[in-house]
SERO-4910 file (N, C-alpha, C, O; in steps of 0.05 Angstrom, whole numbers):
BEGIN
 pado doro    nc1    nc2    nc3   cac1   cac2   cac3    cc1    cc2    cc3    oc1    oc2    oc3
  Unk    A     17    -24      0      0      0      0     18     25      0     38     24     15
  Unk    A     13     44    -14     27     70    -10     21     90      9     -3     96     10
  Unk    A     32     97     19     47    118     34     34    145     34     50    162     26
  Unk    A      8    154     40     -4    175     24    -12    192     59    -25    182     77
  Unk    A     -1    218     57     -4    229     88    -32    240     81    -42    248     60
  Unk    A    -46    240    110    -70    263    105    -68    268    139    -65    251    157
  Unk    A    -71    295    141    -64    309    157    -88    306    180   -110    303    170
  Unk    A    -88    306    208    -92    303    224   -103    329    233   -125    329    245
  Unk    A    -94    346    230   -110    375    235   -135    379    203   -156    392    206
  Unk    A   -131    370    184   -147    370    167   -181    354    177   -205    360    175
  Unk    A   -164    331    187   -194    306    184   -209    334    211   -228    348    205
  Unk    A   -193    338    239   -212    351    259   -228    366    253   -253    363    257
  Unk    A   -212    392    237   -230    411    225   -254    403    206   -269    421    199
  Unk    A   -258    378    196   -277    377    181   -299    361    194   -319    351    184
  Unk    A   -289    359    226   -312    341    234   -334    356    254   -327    364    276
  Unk    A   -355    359    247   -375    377    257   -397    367    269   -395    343    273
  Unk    A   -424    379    280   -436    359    298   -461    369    286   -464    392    277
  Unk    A   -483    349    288   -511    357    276   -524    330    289   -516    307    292
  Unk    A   -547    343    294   -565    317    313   -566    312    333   -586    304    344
  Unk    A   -540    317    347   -526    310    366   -500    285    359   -487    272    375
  Unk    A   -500    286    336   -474    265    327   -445    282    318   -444    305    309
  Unk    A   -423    264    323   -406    280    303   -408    279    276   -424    262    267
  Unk    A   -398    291    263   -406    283    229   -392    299    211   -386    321    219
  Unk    A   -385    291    183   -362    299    167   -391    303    142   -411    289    138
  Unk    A   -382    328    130   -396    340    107   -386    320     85   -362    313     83
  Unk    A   -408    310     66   -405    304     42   -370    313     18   -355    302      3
  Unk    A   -375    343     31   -355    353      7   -337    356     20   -317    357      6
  Unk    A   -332    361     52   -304    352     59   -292    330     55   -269    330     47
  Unk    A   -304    307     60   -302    275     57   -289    280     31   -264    276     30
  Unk    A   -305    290      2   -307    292    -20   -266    296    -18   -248    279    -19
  Unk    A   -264    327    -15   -243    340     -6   -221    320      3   -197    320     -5
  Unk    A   -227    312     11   -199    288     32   -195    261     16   -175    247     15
  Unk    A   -217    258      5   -216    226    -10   -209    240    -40   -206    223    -57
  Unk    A   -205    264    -47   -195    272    -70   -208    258    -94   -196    251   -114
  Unk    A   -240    254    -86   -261    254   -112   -279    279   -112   -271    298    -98
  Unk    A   -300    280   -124   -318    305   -134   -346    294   -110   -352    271   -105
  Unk    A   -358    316   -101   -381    304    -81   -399    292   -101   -414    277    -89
  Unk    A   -404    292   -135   -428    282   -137   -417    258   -130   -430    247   -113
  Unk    A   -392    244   -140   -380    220   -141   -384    207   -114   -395    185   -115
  Unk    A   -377    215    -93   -384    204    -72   -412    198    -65   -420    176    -58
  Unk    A   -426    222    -67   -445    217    -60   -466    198    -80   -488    191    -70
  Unk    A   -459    191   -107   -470    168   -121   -465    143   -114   -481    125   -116
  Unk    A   -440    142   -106   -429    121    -94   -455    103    -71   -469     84    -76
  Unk    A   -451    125    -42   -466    124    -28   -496    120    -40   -513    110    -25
  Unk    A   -500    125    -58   -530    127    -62   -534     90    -77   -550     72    -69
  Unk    A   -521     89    -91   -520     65   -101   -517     34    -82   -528     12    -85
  Unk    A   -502     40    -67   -497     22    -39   -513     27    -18   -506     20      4
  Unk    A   -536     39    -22   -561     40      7   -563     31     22   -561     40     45
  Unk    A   -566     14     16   -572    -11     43   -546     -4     63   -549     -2     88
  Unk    A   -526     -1     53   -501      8     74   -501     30     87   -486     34    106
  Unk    A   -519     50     78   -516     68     94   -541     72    102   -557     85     89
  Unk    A   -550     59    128   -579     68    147   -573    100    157   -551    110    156
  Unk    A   -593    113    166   -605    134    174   -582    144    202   -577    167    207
  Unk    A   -571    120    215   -552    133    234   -519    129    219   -499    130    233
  Unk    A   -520    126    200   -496    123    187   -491    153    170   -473    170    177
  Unk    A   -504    156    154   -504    176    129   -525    190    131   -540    177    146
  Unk    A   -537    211    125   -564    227    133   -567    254    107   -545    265    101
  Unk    A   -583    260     99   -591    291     91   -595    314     99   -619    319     94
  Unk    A   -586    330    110   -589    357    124   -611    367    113   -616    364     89
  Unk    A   -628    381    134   -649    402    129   -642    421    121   -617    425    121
  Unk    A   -662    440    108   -650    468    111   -633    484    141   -613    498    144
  Unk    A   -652    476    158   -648    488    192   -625    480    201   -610    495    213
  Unk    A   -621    449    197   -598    440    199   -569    450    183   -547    457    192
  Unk    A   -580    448    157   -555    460    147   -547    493    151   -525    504    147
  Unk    A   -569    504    157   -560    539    173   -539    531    196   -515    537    196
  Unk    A   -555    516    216   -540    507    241   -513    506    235   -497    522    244
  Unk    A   -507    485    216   -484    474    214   -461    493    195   -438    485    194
  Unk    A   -468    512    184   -458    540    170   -448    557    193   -426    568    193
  Unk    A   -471    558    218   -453    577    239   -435    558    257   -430    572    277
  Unk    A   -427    541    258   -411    517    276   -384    526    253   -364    537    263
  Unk    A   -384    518    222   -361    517    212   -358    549    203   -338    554    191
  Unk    A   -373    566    208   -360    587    196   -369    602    178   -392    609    183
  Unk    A   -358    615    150   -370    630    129   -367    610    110   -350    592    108
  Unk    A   -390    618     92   -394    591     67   -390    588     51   -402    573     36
  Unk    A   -359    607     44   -340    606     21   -334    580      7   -333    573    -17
  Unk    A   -330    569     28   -317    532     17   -338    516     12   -335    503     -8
  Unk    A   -359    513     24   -388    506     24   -414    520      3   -436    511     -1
  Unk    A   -404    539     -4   -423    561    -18   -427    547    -42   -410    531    -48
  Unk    A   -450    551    -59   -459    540    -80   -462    528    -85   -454    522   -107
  Unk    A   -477    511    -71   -487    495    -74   -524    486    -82   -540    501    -72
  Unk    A   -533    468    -95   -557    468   -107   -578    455    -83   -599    466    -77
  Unk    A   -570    437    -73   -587    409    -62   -566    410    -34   -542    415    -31
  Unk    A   -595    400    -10   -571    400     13   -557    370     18   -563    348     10
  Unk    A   -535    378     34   -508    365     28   -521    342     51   -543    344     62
  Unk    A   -500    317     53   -508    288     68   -491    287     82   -471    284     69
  Unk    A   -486    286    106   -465    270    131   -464    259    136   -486    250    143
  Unk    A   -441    242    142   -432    220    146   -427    211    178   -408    224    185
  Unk    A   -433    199    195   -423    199    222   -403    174    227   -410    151    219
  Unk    A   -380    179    239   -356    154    239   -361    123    226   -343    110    217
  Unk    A   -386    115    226   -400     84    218   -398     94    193   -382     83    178
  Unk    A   -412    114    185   -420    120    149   -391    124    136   -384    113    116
  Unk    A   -376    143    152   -349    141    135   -326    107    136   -314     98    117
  Unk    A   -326    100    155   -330     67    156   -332     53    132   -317     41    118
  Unk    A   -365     62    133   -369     49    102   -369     47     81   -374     27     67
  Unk    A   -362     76     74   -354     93     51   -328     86     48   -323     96     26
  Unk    A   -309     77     56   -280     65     44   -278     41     34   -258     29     26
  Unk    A   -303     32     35   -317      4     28   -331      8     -2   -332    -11    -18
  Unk    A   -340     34     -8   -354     33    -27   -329     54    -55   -326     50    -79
  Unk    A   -316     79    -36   -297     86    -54   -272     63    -49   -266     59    -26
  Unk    A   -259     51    -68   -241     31    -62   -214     49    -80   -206     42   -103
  Unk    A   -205     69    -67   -174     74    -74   -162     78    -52   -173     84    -30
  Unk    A   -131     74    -58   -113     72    -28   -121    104    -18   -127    107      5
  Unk    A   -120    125    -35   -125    151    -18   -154    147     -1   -154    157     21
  Unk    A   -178    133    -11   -203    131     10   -192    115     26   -186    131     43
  Unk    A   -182     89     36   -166     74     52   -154     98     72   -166    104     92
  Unk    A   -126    114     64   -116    119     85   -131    150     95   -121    164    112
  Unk    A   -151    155     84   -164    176     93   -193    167    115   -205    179    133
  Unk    A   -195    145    105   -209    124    125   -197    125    155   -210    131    175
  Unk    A   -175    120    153   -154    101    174   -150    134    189   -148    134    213
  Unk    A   -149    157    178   -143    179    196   -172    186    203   -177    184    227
  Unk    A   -190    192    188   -214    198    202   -223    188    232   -229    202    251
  Unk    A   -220    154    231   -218    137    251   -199    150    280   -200    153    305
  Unk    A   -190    152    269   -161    157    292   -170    183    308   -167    188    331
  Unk    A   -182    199    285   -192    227    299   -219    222    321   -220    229    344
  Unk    A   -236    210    307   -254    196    321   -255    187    351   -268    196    370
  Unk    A   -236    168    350   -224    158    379   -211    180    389   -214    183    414
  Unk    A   -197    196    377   -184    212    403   -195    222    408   -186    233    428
  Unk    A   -226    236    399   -241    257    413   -255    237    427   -267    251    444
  Unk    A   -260    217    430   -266    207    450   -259    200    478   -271    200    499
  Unk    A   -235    197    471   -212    200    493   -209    228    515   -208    230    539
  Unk    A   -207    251    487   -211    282    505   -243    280    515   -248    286    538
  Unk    A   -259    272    502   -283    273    516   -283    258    546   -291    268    567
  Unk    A   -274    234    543   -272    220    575   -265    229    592   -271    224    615
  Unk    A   -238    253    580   -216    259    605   -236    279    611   -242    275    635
  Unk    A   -247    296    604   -253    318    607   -274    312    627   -275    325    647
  Unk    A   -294    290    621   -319    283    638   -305    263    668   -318    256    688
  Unk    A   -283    260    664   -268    249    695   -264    272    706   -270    275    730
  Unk    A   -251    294    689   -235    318    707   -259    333    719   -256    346    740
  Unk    A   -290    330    704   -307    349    716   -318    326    747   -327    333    769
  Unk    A   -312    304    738   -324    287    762   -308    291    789   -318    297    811
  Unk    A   -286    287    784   -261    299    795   -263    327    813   -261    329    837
  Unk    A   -266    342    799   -271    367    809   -312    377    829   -320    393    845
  Unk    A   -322    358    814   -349    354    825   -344    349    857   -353    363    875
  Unk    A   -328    324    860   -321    315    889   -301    325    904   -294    314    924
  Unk    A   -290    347    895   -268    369    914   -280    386    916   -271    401    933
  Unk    A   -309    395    900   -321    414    912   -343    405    931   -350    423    946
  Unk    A   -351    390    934   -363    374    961   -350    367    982   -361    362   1003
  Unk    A   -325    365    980   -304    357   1001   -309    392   1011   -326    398   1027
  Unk    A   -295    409   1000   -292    433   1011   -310    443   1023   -307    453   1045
  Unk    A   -338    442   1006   -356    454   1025   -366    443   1038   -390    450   1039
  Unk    A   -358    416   1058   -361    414   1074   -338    416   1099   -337    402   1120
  Unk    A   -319    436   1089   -301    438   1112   -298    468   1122   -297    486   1105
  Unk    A   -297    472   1144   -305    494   1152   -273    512   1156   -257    509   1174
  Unk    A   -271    530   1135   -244    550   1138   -256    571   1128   -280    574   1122
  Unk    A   -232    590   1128   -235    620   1120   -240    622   1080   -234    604   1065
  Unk    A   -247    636   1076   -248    637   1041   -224    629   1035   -220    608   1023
  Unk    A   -199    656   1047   -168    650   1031   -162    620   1023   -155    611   1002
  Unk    A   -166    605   1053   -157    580   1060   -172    563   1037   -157    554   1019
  Unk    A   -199    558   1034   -215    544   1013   -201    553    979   -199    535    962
  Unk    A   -195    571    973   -181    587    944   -152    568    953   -144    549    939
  Unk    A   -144    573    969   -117    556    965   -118    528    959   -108    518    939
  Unk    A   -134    510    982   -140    499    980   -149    479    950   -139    457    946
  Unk    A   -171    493    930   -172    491    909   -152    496    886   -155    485    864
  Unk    A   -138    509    892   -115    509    869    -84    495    875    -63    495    861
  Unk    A    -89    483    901    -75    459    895    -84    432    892    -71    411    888
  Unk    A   -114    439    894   -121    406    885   -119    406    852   -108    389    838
  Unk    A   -132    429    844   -132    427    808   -106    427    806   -102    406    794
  Unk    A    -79    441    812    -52    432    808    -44    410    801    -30    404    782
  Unk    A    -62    388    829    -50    361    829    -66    353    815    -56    337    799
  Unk    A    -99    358    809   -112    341    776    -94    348    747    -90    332    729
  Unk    A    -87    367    747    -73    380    727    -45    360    715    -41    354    692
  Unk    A    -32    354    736     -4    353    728    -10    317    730    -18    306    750
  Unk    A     -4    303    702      4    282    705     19    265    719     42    273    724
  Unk    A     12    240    727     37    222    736     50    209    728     42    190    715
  Unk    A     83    213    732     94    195    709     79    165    710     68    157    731
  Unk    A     78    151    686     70    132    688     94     99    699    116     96    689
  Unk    A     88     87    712    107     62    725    121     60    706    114     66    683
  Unk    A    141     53    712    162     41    690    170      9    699    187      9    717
  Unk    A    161    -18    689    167    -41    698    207    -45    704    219    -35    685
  Unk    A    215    -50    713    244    -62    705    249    -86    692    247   -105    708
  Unk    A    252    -92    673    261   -117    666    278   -131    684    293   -119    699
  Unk    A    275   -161    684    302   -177    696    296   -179    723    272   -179    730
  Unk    A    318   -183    743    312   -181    771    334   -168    786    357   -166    777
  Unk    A    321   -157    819    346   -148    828    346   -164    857    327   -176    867
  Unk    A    379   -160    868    379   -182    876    400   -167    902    422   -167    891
  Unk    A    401   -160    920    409   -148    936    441   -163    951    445   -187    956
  Unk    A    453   -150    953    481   -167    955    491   -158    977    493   -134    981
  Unk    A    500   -179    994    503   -168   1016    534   -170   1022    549   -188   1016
  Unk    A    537   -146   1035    577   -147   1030    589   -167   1051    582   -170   1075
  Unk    A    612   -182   1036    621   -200   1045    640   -194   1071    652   -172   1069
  Unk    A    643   -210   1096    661   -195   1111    687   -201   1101    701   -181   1106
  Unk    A    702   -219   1089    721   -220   1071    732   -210   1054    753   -217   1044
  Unk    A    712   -186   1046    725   -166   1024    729   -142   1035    738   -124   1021
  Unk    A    722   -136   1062    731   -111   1068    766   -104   1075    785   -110   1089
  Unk    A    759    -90   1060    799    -82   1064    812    -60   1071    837    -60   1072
***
């Protein structure tokens, strides 16, 4: 397979939210898989059955306003005739299935990757608020001066803040030696 980069700050920026899903625009997809949106999107249309209603979808008009003020001005998006279709992580999934070139492949394989890691920031972020949920119940139930509670809090977020190194196993074994009385000299 070749070697073909697609940028990691590219796939983020093109991933946007409607419904309440994440979801990648027809003509960004289009954009990144370096075909034309009708092409994709005939693709998709032809392979139906693969793409159910939580996979691939049609934007409303309301929806597609929505999703105009989320990405911005509609220079890149502008002109368009008919509203555009999104894809949510499953639909683009499936869509490397239906465009079969190594560029849909490794634009597949980064989409994915983006995917998961916002999942990842999403977890940490919903631990750190849990996290912080239960230091603020600890505190107010302890009875100090304001100053004391402000300090207090900014060294606990310090210590949520600052990672721990993670263990490092040792290989092998160690084995403690104990000095001989014979070798002292």
């Amino acid at each position: 397979m070749t070697d073909i980069a697609v940028r990691a700050e590219d796939v983020r920026a093109a991933i946007a939210a409607a419904r309440g899903l994440n979801v990648m625009l027809d003509s960004d997809l289009a954009r990144l898989c370096e075909v034309q949106t009708r092409a994709l999107v005939r693709a998709m249309k032809r392979n139906q059955e693969r793409f159910p209603d939580d996979f691939a979808f049609q934007l409303t008009r309301a929806e597609w306003d929505d999703l105009m003020c989320q990405i911005g001005t509609s220079s890149s998006h502008g002109g368009r005739r008919k509203l555009p279709y999104v894809f949510t992580e499953q639909g683009v999934a499936m869509l490397s299935g239906v465009l079969r070139s190594a560029r849909a492949v490794a634009v597949n394989v980064a989409i994915m990757r983006a995917f998961v890691a916002m999942r990842h920031e999403l977890a940490a972020t919903e631990e750190l608020a849990r996290k912080l949920d239960a230091l603020e119940q600890a505190l107010g139930t302890l009875e100090r001066s304001s100053e004391e509670k402000f300090t207090a809090v900014f060294k606990a977020l310090r210590a949520l803040l600052t990672q721990p190194e993670p263990r490092r196993r040792t290989i092998g074994f160690a084995a403690e030696i104990e000095p001989n009385a014979d070798s002292r000299a």
